[in-house]
C-alpha atoms as one frame of an Amber mdcrd trajectory, in Angstrom:
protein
  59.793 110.905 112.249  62.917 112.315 113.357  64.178 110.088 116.529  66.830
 112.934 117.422  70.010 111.967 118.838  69.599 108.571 119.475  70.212 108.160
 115.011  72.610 108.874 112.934  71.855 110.345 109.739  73.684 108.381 106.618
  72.608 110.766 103.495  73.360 109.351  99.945  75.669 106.201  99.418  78.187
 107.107  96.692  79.341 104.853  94.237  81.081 107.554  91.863  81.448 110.514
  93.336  82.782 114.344  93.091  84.934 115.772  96.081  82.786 118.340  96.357
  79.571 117.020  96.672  80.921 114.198  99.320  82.263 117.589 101.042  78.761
 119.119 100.932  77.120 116.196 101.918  79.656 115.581 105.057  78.130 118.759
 106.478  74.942 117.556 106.682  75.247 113.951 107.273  76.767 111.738 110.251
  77.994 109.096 108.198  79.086 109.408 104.790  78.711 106.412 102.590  79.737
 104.204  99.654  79.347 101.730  97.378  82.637 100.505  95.964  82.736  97.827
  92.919  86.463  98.241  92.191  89.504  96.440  93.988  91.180  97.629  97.204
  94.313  99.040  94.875  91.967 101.102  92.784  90.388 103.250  95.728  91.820
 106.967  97.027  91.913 105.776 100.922  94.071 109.014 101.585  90.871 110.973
 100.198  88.447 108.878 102.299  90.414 109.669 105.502  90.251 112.563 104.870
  86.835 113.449 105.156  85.824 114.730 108.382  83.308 112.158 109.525  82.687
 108.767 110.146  83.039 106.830 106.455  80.626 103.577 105.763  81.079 100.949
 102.765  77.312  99.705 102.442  78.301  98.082  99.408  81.028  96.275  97.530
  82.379  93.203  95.794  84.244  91.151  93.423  82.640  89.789  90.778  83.611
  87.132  87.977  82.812  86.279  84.688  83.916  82.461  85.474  81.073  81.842
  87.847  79.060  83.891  86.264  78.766  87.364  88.233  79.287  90.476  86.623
  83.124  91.306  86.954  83.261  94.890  85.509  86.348  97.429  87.850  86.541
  94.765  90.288  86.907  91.385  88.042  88.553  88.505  89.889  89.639  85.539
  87.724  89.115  82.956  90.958  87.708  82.566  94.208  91.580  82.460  95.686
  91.707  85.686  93.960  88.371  86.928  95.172  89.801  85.821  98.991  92.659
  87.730  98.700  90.966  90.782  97.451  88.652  90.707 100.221  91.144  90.337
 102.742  93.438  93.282 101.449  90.172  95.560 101.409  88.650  94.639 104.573
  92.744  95.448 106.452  92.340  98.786 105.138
């Protein structure tokens, strides 16, 4: 049921994602969202800024093959690693 405007309304959570549709979807939603699986350097944060409403990660991390977690766009190759990444994406 609809609880009015004591929610906010978070649409889709993008992972990849077109410019357009993120555009379409900020005109309907209160929050747009994403998943992000890549490091901090590999992310448009002049793009995300510029959208015109609130932005939400709901997802990310770093993963490595060492301790056996998928690494894929955001492989680490240690935990110090891993700690640093985190730190640099979480400042932004």
């Amino acid at each position: 049921a609809w609880a009015g405007l004591k929610s906010l309304y978070l649409g889709s959570r993008f992972c990849d994602y077109n410019p357009q549709v993120v555009a379409a979807a900020a005109q309907f939603s209160d929050v747009v969202s994403f998943n992000f699986y890549r490091t901090h350097d590999r992310i448009d944060w002049d793009y995300l800024a510029s959208i015109p409403k609130s932005v939400m990660f709901s997802e990310f991390s770093f993963g490595a093959f060492y301790d056996g977690t998928f690494g894929g766009p955001a492989e680490v190759t240690s935990d110090k690693e891993r700690e640093r990444e985190l730190y640099e994406f979480l400042k932004k």
